[in-house]
N, CA, C and O atoms as a GROMACS GRO file, in nm:
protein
  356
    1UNK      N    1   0.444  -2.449   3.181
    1UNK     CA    2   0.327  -2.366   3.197
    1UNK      C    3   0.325  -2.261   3.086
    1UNK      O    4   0.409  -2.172   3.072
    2UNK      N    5   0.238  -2.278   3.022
    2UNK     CA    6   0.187  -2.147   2.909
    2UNK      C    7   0.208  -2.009   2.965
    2UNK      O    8   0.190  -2.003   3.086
    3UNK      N    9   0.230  -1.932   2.925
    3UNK     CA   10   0.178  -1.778   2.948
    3UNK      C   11   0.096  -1.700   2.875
    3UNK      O   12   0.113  -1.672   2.757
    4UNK      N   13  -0.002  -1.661   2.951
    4UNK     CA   14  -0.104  -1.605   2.882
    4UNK      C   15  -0.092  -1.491   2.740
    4UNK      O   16  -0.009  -1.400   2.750
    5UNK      N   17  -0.154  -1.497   2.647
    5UNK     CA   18  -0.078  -1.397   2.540
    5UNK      C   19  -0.147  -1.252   2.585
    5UNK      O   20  -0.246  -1.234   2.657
    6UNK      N   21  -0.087  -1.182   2.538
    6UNK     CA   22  -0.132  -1.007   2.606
    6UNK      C   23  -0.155  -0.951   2.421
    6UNK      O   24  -0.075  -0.910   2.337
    7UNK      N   25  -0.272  -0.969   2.420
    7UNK     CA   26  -0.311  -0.885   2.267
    7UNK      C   27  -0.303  -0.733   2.259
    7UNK      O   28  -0.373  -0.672   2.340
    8UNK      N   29  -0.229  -0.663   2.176
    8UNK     CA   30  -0.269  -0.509   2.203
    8UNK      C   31  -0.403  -0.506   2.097
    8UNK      O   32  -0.476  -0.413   2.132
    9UNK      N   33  -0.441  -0.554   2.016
    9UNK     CA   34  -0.598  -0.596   1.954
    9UNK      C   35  -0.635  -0.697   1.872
    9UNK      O   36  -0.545  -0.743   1.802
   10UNK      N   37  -0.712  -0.730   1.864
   10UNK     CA   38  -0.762  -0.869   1.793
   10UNK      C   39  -0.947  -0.810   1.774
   10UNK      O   40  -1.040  -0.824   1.854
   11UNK      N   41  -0.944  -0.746   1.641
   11UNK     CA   42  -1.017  -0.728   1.562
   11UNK      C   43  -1.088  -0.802   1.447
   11UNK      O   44  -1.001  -0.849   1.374
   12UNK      N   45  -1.166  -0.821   1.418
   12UNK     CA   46  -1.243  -0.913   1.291
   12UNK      C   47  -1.285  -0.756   1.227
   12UNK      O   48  -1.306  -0.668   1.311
   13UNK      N   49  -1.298  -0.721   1.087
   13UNK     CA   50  -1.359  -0.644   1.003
   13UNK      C   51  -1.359  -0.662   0.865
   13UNK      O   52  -1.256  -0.698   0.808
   14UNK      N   53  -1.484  -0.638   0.794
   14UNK     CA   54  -1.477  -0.651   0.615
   14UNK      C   55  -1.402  -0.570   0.562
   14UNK      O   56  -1.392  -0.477   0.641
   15UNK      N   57  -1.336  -0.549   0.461
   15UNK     CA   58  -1.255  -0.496   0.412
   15UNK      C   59  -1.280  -0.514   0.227
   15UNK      O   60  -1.323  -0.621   0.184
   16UNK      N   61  -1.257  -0.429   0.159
   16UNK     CA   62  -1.290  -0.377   0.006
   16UNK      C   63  -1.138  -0.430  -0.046
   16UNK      O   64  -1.046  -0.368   0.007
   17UNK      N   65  -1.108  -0.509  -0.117
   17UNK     CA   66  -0.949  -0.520  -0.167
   17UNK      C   67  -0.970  -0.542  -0.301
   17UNK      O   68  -1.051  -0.630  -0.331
   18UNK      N   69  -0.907  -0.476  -0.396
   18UNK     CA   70  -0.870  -0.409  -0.537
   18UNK      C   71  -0.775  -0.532  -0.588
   18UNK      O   72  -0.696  -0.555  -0.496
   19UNK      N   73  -0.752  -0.616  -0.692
   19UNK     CA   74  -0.628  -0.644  -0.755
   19UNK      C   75  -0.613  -0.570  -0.838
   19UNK      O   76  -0.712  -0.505  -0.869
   20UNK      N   77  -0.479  -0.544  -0.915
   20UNK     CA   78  -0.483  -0.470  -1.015
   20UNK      C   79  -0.376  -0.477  -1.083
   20UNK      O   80  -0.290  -0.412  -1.023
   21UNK      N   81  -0.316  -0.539  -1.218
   21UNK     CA   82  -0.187  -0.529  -1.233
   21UNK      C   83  -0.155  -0.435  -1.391
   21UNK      O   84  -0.209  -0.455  -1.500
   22UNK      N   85  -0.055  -0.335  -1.357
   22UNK     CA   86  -0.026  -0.266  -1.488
   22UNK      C   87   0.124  -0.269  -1.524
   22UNK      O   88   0.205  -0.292  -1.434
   23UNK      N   89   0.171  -0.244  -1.668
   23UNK     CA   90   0.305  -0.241  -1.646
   23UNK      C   91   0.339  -0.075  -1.731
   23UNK      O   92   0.308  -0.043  -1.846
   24UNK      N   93   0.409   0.005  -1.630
   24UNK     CA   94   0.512   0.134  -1.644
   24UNK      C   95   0.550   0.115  -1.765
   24UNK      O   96   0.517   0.032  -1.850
   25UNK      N   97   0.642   0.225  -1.762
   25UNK     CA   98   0.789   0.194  -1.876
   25UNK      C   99   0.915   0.116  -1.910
   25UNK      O  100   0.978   0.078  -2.008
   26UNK      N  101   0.917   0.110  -1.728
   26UNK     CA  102   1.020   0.040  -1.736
   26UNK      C  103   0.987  -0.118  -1.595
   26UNK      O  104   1.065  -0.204  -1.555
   27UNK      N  105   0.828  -0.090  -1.555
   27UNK     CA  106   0.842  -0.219  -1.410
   27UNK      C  107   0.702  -0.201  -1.452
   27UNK      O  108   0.645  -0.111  -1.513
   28UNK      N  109   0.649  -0.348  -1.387
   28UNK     CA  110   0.529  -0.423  -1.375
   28UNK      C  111   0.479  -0.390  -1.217
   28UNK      O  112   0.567  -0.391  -1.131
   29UNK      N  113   0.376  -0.369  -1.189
   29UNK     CA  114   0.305  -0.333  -1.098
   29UNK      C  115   0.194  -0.453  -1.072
   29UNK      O  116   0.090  -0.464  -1.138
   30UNK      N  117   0.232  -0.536  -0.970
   30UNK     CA  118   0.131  -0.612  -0.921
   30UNK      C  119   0.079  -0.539  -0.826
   30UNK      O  120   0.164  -0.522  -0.738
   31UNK      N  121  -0.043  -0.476  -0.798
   31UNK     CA  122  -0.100  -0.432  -0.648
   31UNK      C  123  -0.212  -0.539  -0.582
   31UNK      O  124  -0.271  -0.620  -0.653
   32UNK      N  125  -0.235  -0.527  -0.432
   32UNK     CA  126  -0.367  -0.526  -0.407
   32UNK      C  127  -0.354  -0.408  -0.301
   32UNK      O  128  -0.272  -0.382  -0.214
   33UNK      N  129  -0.477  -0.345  -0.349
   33UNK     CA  130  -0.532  -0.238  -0.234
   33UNK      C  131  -0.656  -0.275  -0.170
   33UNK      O  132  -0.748  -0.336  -0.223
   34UNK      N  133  -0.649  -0.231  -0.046
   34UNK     CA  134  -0.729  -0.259   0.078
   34UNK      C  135  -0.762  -0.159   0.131
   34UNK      O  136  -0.685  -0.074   0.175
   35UNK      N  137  -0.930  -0.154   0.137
   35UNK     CA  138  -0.981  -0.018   0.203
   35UNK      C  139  -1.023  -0.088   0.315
   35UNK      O  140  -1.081  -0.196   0.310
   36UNK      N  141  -0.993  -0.020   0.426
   36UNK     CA  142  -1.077  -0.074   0.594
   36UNK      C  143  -1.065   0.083   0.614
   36UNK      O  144  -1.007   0.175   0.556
   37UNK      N  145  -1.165   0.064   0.748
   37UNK     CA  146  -1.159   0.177   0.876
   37UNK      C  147  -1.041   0.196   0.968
   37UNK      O  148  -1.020   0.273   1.062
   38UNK      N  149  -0.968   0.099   0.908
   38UNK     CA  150  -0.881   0.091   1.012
   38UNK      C  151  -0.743   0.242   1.049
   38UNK      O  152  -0.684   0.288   1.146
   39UNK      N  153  -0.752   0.262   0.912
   39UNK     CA  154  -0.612   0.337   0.921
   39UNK      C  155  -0.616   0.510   0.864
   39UNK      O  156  -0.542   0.577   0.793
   40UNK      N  157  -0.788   0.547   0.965
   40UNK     CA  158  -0.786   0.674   0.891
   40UNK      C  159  -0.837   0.748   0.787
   40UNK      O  160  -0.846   0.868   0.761
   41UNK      N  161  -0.876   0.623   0.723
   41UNK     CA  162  -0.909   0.644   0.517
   41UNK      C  163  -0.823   0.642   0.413
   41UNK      O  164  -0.833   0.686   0.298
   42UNK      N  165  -0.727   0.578   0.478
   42UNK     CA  166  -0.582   0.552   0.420
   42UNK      C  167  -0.582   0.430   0.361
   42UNK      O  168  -0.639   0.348   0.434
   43UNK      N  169  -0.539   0.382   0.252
   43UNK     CA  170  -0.540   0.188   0.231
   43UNK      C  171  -0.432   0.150   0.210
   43UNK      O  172  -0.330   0.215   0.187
   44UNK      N  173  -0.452   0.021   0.218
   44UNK     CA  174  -0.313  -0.054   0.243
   44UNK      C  175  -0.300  -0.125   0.099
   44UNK      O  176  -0.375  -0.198   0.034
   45UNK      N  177  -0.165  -0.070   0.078
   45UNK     CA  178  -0.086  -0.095  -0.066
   45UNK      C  179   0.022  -0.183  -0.091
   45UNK      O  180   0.139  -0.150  -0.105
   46UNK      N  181  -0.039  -0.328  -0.097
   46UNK     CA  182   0.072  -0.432  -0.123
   46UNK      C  183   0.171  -0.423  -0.276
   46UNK      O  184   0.112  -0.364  -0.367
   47UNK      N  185   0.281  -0.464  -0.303
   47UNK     CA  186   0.336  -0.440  -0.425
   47UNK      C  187   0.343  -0.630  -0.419
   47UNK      O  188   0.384  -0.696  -0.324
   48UNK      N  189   0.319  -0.653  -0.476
   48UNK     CA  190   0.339  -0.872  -0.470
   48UNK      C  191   0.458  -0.874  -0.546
   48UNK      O  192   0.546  -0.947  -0.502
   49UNK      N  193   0.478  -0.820  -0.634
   49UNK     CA  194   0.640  -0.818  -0.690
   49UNK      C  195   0.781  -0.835  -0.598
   49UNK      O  196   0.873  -0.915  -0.586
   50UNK      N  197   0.725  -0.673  -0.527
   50UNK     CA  198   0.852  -0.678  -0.439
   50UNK      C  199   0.800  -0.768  -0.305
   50UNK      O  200   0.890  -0.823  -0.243
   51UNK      N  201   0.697  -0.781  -0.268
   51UNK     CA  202   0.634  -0.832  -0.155
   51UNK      C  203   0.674  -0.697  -0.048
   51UNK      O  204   0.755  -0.703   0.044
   52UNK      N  205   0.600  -0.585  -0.085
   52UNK     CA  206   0.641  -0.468   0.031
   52UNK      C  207   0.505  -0.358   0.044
   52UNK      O  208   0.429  -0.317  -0.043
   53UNK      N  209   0.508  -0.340   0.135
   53UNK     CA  210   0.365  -0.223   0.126
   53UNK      C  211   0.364  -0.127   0.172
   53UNK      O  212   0.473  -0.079   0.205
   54UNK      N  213   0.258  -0.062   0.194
   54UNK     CA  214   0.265   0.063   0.336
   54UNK      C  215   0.123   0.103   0.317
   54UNK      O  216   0.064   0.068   0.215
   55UNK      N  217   0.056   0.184   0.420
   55UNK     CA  218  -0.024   0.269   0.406
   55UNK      C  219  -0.054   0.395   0.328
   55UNK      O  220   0.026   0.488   0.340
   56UNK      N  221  -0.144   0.407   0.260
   56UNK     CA  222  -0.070   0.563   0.184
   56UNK      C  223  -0.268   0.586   0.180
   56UNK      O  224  -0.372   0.524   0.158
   57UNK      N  225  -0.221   0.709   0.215
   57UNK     CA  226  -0.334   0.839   0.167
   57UNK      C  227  -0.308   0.926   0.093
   57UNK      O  228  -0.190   0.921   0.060
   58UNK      N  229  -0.379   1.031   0.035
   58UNK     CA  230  -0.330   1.117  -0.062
   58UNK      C  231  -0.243   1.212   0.027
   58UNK      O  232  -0.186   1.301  -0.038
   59UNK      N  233  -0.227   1.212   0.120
   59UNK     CA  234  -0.095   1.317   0.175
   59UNK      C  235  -0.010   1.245   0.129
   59UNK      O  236   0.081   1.284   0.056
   60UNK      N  237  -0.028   1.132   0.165
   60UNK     CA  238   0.154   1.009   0.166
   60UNK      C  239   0.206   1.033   0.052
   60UNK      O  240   0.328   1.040   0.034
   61UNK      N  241   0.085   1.054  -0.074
   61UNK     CA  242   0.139   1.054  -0.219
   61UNK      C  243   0.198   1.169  -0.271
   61UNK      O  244   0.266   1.168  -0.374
   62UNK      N  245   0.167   1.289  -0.189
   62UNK     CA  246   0.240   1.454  -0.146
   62UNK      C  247   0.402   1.436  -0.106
   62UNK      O  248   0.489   1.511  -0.151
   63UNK      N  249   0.426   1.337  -0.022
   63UNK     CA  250   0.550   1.376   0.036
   63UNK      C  251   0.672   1.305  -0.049
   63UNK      O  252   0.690   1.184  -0.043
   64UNK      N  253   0.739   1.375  -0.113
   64UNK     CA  254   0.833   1.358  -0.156
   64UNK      C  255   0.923   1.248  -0.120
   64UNK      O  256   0.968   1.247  -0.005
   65UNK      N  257   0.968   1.115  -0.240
   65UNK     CA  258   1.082   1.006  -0.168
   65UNK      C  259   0.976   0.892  -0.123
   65UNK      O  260   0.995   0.772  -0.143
   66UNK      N  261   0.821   0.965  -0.036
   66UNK     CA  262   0.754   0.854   0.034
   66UNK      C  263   0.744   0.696  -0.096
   66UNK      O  264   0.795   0.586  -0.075
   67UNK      N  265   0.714   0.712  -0.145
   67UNK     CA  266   0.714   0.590  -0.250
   67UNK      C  267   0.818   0.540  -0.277
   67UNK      O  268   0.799   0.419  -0.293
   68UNK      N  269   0.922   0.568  -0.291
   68UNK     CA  270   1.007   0.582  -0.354
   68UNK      C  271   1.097   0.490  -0.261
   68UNK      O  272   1.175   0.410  -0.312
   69UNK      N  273   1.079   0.509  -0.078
   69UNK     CA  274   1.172   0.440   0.013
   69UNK      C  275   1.051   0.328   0.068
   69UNK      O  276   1.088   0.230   0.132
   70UNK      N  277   0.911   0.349   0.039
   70UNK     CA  278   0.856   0.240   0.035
   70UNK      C  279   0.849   0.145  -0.070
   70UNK      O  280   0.847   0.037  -0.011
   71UNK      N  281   0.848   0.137  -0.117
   71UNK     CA  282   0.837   0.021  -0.268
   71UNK      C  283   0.981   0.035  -0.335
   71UNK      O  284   1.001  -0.023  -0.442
   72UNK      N  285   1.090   0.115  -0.270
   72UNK     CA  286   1.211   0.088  -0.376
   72UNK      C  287   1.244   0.110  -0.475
   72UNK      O  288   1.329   0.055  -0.544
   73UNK      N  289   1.188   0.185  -0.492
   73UNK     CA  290   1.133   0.247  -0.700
   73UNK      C  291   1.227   0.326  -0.730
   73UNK      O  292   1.278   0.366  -0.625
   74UNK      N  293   1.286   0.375  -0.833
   74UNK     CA  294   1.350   0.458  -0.895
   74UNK      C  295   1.252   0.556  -0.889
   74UNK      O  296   1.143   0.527  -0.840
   75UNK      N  297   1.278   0.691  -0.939
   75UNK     CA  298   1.163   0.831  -0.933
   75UNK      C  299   1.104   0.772  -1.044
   75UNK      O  300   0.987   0.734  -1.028
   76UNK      N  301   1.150   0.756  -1.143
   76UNK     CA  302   1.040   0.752  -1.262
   76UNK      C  303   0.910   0.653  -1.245
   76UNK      O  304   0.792   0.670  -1.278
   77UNK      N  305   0.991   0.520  -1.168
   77UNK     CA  306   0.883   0.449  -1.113
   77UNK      C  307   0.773   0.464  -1.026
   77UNK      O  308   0.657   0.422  -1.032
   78UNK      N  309   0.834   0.532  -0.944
   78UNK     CA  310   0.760   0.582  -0.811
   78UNK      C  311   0.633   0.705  -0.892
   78UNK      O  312   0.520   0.734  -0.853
   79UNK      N  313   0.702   0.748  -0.999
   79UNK     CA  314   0.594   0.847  -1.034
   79UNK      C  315   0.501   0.788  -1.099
   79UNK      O  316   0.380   0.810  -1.092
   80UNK      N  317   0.556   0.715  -1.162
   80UNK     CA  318   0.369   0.580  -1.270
   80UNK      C  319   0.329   0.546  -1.145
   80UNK      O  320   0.208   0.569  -1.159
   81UNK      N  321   0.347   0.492  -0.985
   81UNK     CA  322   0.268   0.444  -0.951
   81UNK      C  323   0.237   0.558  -0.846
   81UNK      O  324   0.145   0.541  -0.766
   82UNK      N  325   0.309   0.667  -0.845
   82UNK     CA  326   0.222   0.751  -0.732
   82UNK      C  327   0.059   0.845  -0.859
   82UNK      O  328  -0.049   0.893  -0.824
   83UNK      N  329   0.123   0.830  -1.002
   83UNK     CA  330   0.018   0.863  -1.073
   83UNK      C  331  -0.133   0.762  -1.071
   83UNK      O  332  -0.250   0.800  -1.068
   84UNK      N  333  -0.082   0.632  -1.075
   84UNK     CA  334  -0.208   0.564  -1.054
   84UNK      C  335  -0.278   0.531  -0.962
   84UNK      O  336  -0.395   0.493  -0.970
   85UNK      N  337  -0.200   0.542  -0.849
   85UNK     CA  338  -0.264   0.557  -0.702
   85UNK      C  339  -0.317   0.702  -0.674
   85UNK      O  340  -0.382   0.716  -0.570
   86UNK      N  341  -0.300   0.793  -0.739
   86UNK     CA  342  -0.394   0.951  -0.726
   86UNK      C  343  -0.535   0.888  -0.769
   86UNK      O  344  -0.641   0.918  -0.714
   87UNK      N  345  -0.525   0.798  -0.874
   87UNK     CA  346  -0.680   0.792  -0.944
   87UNK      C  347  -0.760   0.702  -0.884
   87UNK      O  348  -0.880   0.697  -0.910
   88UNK      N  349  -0.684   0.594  -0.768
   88UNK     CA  350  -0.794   0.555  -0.734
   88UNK      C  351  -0.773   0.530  -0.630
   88UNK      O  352  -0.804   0.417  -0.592
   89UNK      N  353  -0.710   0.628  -0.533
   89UNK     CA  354  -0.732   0.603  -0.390
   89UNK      C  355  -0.776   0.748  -0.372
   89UNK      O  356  -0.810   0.789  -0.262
   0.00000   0.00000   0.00000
């Protein structure tokens, strides 16, 4: 006998998604960014390199390390991409 699945949501929505790839000084930056309603006004920031993401808003890009323990980056890295994510998120 099956058991019924218990969804906490099952949503359909359009969504705006960015590719974009640049390379730092020292690392290559594959992104896609994703704007929805979903998370605030926050978008969702895939790295396809590392295959790792997170949500980030311009606070996220305020808090010190946040990049840095999301994407794995060295500081210098984390700073080319918390610089290019100021400009277009």
């Amino acid at each position: 006998m099956e058991e019924e699945r218990f969804y906490l949501y099952d949503d359909i929505e359009e969504t705006k998604t960015r590719f974009v790839s640049f390379m730092g000084e020292e690392e290559r930056f594959d992104l896609a960014i994703t704007t929805t309603t979903r998370h605030y006004g926050k978008h969702l920031v895939l790295d396809m390199q590392s295959n790792r993401f997170a949500i980030i808003g311009t606070d996220d890009l305020k808090e010190p390390g946040n990049l840095e323990q999301a994407f794995h980056l060295t500081e210098n890295n984390a700073d080319e991409l918390r610089d290019f994510l100021y400009e277009v998120i």
